[in-house]
C-alpha positions, 0 to 999 in steps of 0.5 A: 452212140457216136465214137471215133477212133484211128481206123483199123484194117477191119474198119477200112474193110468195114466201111468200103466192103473191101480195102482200097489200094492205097495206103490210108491213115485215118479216122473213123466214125462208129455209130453204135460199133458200125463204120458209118464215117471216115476221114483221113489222108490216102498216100498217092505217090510223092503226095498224100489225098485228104479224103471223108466220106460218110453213110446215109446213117450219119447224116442226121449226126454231121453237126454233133459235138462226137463227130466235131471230135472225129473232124478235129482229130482227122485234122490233127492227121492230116496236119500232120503229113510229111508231104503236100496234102490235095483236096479234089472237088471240095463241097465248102471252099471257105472251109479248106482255106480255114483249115490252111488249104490254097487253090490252086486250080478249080477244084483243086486245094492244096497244103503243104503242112 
């Protein structure tokens, strides 16, 4: 079964085997009470970094209706943001410019709230 839910400390440690650096706020994406997905904003700085990443375990799930939930509420995050939000290297252009994100350099999309 496909849940989401605010990441805890124990999902981050879960899903990465040990805990990045910076400071994360997101959600993620449990498939049978496992860690296989996660999106978010990580604090860098004077900025945040939107991120998603997910396992091979996911893959045949992307376009379920659950994780279209867990997409909704990372938006919900990352709308949210007090500071400038950057995407880097972003597979799907059009998508960042629906979700309110502008280029402002190759490969680098940008949304100020």
């Amino acid at each position: 079964m496909i849940t989401h839910r605010l990441a805890t400390a124990d999902d981050i440690d879960r899903f990465y085997d040990g805990r990045p650096d910076q400071t994360i706020q997101a959600v993620v994406i449990l498939l049978d009470g496992e860690p296989v997905g996660i999106a978010g904003l990580a604090r860098e700085r004077e900025r945040f970094i939107a991120f998603s990443e997910h396992k091979p375990a996911l893959a045949p799930h992307l376009k379920t209706m659950p994780v279209l939930r867990a997409v909704k509420a990372a938006q919900k995050i990352i709308r949210s943001a007090s500071m400038p939000v950057l995407v880097f290297d972003s597979q799907n252009p059009a998508l960042m410019e629906r979700l309110g994100f502008r280029l402002i350099e190759p490969g680098v999309h940008l949304c100020l709230g």
